[in-house]
Biopython code that builds the backbone (N, CA, C, O; Angstrom):
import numpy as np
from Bio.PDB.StructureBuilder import StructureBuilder

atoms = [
    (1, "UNK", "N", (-16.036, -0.827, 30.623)),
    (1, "UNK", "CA", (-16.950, -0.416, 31.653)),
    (1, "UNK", "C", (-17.957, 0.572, 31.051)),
    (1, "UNK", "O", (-17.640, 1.596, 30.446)),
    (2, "UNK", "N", (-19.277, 0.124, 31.299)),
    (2, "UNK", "CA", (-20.347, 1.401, 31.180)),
    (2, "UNK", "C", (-20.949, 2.093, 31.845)),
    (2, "UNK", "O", (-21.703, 1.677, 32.725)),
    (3, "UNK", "N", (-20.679, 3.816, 31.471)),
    (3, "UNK", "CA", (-21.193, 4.313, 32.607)),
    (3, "UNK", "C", (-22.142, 4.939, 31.948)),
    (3, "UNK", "O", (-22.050, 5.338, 30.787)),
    (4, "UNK", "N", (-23.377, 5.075, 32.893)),
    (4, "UNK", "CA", (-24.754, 5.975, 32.452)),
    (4, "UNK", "C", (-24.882, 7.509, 33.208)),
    (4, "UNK", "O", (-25.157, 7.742, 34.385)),
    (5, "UNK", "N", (-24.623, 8.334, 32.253)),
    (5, "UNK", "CA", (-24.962, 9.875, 33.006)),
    (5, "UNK", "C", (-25.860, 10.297, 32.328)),
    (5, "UNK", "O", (-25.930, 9.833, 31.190)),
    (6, "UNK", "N", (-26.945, 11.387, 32.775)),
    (6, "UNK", "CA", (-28.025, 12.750, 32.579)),
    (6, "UNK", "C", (-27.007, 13.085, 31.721)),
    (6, "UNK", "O", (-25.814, 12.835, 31.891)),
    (7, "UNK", "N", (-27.732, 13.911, 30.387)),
    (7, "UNK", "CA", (-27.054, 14.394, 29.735)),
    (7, "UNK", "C", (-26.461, 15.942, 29.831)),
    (7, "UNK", "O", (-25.585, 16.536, 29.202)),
    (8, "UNK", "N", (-27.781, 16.497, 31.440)),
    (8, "UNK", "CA", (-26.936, 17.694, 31.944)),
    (8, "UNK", "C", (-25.358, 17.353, 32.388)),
    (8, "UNK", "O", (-24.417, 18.024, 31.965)),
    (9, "UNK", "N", (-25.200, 16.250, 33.274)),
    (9, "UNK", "CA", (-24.047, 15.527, 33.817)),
    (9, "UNK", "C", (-23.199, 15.644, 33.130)),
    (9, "UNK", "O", (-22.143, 16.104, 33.563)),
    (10, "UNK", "N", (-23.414, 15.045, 30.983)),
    (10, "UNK", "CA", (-22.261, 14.412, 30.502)),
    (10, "UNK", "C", (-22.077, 15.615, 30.141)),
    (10, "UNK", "O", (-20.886, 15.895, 30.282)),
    (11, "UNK", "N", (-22.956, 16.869, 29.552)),
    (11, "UNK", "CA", (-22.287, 18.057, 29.476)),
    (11, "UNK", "C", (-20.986, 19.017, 30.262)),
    (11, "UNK", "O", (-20.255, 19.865, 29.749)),
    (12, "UNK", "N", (-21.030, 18.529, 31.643)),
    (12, "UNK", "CA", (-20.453, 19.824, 32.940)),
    (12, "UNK", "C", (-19.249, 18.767, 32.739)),
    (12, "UNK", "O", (-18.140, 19.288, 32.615)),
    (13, "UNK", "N", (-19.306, 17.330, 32.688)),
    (13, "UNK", "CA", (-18.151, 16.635, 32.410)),
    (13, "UNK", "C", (-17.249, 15.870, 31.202)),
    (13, "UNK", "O", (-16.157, 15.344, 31.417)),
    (14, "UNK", "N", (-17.693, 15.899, 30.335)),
    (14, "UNK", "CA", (-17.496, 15.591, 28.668)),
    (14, "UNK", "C", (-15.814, 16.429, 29.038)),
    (14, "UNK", "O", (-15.064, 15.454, 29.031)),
    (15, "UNK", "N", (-15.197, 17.295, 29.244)),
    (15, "UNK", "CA", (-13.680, 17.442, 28.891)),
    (15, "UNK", "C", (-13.517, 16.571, 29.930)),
    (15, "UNK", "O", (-12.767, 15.798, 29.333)),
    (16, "UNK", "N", (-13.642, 16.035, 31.138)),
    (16, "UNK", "CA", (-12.892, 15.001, 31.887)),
    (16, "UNK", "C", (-12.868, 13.649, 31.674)),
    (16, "UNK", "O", (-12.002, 12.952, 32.203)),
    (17, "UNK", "N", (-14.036, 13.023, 30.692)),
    (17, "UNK", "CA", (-14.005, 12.003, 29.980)),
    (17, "UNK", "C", (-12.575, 11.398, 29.696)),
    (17, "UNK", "O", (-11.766, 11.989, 28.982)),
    (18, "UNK", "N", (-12.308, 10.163, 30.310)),
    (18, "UNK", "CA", (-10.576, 9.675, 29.858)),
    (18, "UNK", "C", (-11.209, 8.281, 29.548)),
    (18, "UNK", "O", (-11.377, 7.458, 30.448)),
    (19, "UNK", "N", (-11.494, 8.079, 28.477)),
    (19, "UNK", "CA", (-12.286, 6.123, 28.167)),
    (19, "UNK", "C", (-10.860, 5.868, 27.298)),
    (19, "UNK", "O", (-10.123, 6.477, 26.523)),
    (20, "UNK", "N", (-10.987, 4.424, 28.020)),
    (20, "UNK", "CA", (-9.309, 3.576, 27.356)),
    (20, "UNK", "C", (-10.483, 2.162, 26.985)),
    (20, "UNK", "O", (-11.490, 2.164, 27.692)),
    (21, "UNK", "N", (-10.399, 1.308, 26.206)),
    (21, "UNK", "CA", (-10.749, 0.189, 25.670)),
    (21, "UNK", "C", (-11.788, 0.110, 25.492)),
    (21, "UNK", "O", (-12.203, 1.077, 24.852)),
    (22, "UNK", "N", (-12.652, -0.725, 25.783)),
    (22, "UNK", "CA", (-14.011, -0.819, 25.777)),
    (22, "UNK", "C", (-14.899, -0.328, 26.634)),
    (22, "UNK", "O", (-15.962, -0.886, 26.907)),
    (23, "UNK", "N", (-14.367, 1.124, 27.269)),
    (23, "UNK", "CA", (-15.104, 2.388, 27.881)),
    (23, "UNK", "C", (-15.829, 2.756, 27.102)),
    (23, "UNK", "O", (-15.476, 3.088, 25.970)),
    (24, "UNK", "N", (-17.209, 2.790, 27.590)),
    (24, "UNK", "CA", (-18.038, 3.321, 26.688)),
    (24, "UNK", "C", (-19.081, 4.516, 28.039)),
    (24, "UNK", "O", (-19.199, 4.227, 29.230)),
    (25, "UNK", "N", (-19.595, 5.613, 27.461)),
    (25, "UNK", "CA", (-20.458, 6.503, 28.629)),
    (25, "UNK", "C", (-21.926, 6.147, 27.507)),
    (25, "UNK", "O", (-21.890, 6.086, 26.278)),
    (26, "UNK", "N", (-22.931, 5.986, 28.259)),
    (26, "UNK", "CA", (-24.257, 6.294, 27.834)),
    (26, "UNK", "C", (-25.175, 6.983, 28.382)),
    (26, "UNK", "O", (-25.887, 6.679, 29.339)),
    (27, "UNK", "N", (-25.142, 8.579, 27.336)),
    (27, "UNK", "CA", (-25.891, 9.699, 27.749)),
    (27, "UNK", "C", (-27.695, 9.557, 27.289)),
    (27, "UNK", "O", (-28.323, 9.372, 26.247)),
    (28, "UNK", "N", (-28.040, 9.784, 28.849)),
    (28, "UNK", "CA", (-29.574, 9.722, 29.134)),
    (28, "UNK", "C", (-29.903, 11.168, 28.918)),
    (28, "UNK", "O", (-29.284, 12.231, 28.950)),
    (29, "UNK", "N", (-31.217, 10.744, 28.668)),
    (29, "UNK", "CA", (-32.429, 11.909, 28.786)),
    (29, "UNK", "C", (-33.639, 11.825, 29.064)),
    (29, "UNK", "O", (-34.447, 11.748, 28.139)),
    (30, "UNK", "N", (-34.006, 11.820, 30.205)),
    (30, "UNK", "CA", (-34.966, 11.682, 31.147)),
    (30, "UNK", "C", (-35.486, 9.647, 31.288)),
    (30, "UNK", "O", (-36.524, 8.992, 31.200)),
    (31, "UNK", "N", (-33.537, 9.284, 31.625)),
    (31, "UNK", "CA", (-33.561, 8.231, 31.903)),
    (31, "UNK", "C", (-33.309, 7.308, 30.562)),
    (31, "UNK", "O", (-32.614, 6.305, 30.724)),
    (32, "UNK", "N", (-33.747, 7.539, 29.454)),
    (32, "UNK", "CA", (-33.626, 7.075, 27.797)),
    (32, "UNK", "C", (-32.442, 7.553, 27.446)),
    (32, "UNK", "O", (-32.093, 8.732, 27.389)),
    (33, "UNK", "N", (-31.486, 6.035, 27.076)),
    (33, "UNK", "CA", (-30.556, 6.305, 26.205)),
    (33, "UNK", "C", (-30.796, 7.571, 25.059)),
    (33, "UNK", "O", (-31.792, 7.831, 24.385)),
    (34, "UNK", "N", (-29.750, 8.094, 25.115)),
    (34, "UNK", "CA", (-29.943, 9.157, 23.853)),
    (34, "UNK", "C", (-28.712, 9.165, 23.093)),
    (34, "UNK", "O", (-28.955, 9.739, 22.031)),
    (35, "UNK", "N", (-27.286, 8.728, 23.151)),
    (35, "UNK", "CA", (-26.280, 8.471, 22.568)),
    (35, "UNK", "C", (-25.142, 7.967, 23.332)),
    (35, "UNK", "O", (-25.077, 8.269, 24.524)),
    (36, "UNK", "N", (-24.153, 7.173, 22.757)),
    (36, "UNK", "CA", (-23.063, 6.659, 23.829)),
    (36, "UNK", "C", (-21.358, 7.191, 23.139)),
    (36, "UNK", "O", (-21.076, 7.154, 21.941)),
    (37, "UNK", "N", (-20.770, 7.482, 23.836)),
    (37, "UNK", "CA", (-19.801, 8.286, 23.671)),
    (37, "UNK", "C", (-18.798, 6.636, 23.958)),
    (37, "UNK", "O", (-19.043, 5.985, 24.974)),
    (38, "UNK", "N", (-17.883, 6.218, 23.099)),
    (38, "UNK", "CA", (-17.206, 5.492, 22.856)),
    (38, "UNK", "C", (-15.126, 5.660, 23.372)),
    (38, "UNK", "O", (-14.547, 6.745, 23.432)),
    (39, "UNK", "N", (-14.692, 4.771, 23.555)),
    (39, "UNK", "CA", (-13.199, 5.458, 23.113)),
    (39, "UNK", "C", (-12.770, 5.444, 21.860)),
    (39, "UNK", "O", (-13.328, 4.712, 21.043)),
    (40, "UNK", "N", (-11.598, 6.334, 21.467)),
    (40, "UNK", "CA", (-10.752, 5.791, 20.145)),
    (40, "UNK", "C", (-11.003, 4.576, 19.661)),
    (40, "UNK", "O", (-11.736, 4.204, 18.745)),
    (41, "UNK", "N", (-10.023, 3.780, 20.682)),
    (41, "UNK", "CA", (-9.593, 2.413, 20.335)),
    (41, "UNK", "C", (-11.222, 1.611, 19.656)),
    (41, "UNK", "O", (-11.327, 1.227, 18.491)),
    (42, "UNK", "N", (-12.337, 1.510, 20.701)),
    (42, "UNK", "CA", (-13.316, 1.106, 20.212)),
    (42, "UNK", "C", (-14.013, 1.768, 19.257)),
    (42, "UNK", "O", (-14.706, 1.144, 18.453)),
    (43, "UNK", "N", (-13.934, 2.793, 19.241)),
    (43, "UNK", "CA", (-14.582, 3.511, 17.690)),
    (43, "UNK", "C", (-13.615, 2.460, 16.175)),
    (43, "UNK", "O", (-13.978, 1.824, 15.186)),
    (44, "UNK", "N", (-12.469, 2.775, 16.739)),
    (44, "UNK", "CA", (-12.092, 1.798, 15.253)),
    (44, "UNK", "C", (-11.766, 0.305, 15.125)),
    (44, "UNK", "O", (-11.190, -0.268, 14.200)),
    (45, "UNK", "N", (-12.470, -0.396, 16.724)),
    (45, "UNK", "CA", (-12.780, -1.298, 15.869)),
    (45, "UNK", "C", (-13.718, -1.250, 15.353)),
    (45, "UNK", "O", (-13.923, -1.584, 14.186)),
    (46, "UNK", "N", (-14.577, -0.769, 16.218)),
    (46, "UNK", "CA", (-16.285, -1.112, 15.192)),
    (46, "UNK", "C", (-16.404, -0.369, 13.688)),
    (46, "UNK", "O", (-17.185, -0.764, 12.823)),
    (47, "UNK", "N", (-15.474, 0.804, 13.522)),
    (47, "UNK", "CA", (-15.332, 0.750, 11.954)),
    (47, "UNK", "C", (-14.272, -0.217, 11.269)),
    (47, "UNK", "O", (-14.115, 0.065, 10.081)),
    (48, "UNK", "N", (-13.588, -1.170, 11.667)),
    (48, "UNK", "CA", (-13.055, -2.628, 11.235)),
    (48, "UNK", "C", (-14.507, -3.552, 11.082)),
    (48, "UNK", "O", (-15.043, -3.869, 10.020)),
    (49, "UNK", "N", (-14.928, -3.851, 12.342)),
    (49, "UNK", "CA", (-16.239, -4.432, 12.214)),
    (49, "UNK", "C", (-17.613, -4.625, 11.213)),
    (49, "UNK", "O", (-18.297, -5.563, 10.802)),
    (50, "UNK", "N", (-17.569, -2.823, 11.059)),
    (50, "UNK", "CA", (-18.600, -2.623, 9.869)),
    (50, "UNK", "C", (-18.038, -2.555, 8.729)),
    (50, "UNK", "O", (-18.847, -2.263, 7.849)),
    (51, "UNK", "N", (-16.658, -2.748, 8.255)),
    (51, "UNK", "CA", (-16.194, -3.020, 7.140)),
    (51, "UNK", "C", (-16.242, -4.426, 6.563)),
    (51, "UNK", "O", (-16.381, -4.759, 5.386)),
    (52, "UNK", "N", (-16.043, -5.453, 8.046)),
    (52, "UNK", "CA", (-16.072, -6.848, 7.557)),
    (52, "UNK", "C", (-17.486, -7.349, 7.249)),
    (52, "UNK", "O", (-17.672, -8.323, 6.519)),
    (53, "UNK", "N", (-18.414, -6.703, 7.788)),
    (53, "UNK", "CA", (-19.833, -6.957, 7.626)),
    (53, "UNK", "C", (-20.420, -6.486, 6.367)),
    (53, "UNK", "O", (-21.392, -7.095, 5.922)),
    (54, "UNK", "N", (-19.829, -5.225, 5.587)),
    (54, "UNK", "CA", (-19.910, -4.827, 4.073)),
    (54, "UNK", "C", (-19.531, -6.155, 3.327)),
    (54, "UNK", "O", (-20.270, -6.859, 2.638)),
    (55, "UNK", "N", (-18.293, -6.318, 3.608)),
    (55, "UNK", "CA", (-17.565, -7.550, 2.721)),
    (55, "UNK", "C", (-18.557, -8.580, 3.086)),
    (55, "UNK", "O", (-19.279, -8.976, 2.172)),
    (56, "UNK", "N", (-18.688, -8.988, 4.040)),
    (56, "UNK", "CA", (-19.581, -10.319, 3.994)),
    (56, "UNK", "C", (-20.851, -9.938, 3.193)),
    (56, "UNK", "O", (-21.006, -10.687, 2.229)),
    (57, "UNK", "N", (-21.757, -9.030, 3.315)),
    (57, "UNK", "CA", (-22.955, -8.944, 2.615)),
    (57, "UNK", "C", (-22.226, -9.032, 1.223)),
    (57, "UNK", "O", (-22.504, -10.179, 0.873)),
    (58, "UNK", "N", (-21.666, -8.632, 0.503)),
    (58, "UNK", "CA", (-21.069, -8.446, -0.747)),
    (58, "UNK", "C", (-20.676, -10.074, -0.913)),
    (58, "UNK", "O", (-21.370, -10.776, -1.650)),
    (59, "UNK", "N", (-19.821, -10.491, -0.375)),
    (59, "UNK", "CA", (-19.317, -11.809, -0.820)),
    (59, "UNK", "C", (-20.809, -12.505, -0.646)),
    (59, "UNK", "O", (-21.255, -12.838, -1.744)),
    (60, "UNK", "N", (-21.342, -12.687, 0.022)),
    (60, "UNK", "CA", (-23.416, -13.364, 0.243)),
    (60, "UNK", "C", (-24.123, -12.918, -1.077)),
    (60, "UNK", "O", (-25.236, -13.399, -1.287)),
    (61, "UNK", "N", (-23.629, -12.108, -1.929)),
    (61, "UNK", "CA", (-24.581, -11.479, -2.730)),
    (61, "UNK", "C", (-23.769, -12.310, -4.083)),
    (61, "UNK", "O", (-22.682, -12.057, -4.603)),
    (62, "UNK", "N", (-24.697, -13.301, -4.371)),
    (62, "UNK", "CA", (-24.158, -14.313, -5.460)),
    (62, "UNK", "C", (-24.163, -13.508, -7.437)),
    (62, "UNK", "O", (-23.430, -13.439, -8.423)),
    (63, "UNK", "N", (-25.528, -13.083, -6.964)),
    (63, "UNK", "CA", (-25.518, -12.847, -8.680)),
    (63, "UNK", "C", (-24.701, -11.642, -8.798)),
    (63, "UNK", "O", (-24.428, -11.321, -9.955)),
    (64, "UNK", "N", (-24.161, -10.757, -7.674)),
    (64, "UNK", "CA", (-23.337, -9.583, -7.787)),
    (64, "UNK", "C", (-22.033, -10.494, -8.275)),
    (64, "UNK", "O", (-21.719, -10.728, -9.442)),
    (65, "UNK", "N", (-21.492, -10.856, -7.306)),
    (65, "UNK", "CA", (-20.189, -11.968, -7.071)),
    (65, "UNK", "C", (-19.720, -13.056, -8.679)),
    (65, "UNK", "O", (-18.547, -13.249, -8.998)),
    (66, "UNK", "N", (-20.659, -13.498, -9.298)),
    (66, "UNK", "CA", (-20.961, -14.174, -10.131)),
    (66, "UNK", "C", (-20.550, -13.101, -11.393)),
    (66, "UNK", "O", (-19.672, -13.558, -12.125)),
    (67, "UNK", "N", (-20.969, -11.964, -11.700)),
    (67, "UNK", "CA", (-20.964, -10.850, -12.186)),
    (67, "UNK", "C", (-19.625, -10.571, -12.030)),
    (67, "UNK", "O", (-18.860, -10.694, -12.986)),
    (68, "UNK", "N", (-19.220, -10.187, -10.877)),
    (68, "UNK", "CA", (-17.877, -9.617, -10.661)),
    (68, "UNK", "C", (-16.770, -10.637, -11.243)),
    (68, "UNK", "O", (-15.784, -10.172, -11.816)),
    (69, "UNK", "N", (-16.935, -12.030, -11.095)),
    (69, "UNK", "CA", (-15.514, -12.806, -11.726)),
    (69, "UNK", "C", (-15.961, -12.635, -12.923)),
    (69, "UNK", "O", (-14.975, -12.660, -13.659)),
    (70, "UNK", "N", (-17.174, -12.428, -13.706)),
    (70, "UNK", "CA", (-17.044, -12.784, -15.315)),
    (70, "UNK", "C", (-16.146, -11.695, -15.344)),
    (70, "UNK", "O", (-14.998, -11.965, -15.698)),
    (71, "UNK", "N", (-16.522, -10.018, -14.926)),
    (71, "UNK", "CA", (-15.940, -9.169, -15.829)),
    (71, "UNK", "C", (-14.175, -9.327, -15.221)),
    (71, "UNK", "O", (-13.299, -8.635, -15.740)),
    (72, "UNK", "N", (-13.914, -10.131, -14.299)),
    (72, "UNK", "CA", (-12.114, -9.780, -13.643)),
    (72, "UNK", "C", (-11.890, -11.251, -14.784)),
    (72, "UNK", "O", (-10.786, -11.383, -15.313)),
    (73, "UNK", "N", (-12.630, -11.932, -14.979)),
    (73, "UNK", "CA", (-12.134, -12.673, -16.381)),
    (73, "UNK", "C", (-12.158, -12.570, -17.399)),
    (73, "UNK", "O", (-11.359, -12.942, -18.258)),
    (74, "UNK", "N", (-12.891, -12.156, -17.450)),
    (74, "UNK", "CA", (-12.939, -11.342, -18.982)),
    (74, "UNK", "C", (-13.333, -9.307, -19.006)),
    (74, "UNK", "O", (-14.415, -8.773, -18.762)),
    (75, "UNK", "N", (-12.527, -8.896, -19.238)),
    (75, "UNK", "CA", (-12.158, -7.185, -18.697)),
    (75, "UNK", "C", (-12.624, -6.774, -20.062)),
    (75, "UNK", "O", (-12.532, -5.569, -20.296)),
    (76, "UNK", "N", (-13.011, -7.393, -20.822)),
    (76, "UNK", "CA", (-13.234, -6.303, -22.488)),
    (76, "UNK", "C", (-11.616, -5.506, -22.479)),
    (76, "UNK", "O", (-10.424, -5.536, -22.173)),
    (77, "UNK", "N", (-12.616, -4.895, -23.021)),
    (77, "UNK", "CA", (-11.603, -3.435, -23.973)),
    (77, "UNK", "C", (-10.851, -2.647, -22.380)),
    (77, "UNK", "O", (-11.546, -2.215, -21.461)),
    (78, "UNK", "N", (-9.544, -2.630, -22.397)),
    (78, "UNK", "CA", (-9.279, -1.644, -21.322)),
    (78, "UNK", "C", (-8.059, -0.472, -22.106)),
    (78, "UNK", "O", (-7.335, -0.663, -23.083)),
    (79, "UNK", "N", (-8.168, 0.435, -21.450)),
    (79, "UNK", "CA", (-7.020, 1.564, -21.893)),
    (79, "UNK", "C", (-6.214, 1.679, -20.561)),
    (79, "UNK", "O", (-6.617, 1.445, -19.422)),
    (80, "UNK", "N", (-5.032, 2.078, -20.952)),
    (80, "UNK", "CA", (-4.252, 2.598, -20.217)),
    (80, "UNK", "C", (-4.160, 3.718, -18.891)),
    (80, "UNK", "O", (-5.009, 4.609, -18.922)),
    (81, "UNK", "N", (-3.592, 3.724, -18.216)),
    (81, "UNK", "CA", (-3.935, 5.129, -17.100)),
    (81, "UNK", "C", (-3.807, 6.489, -17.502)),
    (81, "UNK", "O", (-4.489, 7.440, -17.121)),
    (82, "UNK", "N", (-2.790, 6.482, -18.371)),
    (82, "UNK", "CA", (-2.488, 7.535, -19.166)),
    (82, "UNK", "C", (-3.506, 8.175, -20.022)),
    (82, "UNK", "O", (-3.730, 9.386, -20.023)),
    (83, "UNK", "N", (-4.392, 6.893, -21.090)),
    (83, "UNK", "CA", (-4.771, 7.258, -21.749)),
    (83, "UNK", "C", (-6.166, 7.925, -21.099)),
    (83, "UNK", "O", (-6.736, 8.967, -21.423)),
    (84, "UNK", "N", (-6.632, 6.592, -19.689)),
    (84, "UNK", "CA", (-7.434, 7.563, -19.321)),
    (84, "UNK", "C", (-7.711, 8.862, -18.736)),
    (84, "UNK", "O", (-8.716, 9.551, -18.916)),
    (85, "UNK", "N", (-6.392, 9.191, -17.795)),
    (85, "UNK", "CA", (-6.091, 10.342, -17.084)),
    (85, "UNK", "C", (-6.261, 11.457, -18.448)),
    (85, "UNK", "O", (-6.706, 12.553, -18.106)),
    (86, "UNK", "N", (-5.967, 11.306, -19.899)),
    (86, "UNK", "CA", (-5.742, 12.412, -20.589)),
    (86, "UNK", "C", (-7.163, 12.340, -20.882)),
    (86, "UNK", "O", (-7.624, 13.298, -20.260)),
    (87, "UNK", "N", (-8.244, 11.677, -21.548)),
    (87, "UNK", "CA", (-9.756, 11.165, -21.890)),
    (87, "UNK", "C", (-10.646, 12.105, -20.556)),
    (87, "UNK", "O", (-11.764, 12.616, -20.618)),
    (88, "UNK", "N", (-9.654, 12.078, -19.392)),
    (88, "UNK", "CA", (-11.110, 12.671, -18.011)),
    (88, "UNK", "C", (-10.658, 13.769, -17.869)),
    (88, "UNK", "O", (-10.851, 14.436, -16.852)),
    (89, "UNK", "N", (-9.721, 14.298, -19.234)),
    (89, "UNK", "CA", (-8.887, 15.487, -18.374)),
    (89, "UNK", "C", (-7.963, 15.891, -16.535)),
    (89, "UNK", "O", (-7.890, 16.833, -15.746)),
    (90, "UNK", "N", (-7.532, 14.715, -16.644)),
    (90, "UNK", "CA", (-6.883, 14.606, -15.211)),
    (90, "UNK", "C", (-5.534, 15.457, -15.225)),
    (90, "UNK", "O", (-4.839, 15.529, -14.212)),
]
sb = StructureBuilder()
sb.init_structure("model")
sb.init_model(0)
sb.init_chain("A")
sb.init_seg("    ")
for serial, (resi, resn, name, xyz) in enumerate(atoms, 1):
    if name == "N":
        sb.init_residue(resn, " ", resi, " ")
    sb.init_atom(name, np.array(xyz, "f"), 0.0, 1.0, " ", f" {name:<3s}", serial, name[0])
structure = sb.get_structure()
C-alpha cells in the first residue's frame, strides 16, 4: 500500500510508521514527491534486485566476460595466501 504525506505530516509521524511488505510512504513537498520511506523487507529486496541487475550488466558485457574466462583459464603465475598475506604485510 502507498501512502502520500506533507513532509510536515511524515515528520510529527515517522516514529508511528509500522510498513510490513510492500508498504511504502511517499513524502511530498509542496505536493512533489521528495523521497519514499520503504519497509525492511522491501528495502532488501530491492538490494537483491540491484545486485541481480549488476550481474546481468556484467554477464552482457562480452569483451569483459571473454577476458574474465581467459584469465580463470589460464591464471599465470599465482602465489600462495601465505605468501601473499606476508608480501602485503598482513
Amino acid at each position: 500500500m502507498t501512502e502520500y504525506l506533507p513532509i510536515s505530516e511524515a515528520r510529527q509521524r515517522f516514529l508511528q510508521l509500522d510498513l510490513h511488505g510492500d508498504d511504502e510512504v511517499v513524502v511530498t513537498r509542496n505536493g512533489r514527491p521528495v523521497f519514499t520511506i520503504v519497509s525492511h523487507e522491501r528495502s532488501e529486496h530491492l538490494r537483491k534486485l540491484e545486485g541481480l541487475v549488476e550481474t546481468a550488466e556484467i554477464l552482457a558485457d562480452h569483451e569483459f566476460m571473454t577476458k574474465l574466462r581467459d584469465v580463470i583459464d589460464n591464471p599465470g603465475e599465482t602465489v600462495s595466501w601465505e605468501e601473499a598475506e606476508k608480501e602485503l604485510d598482513l
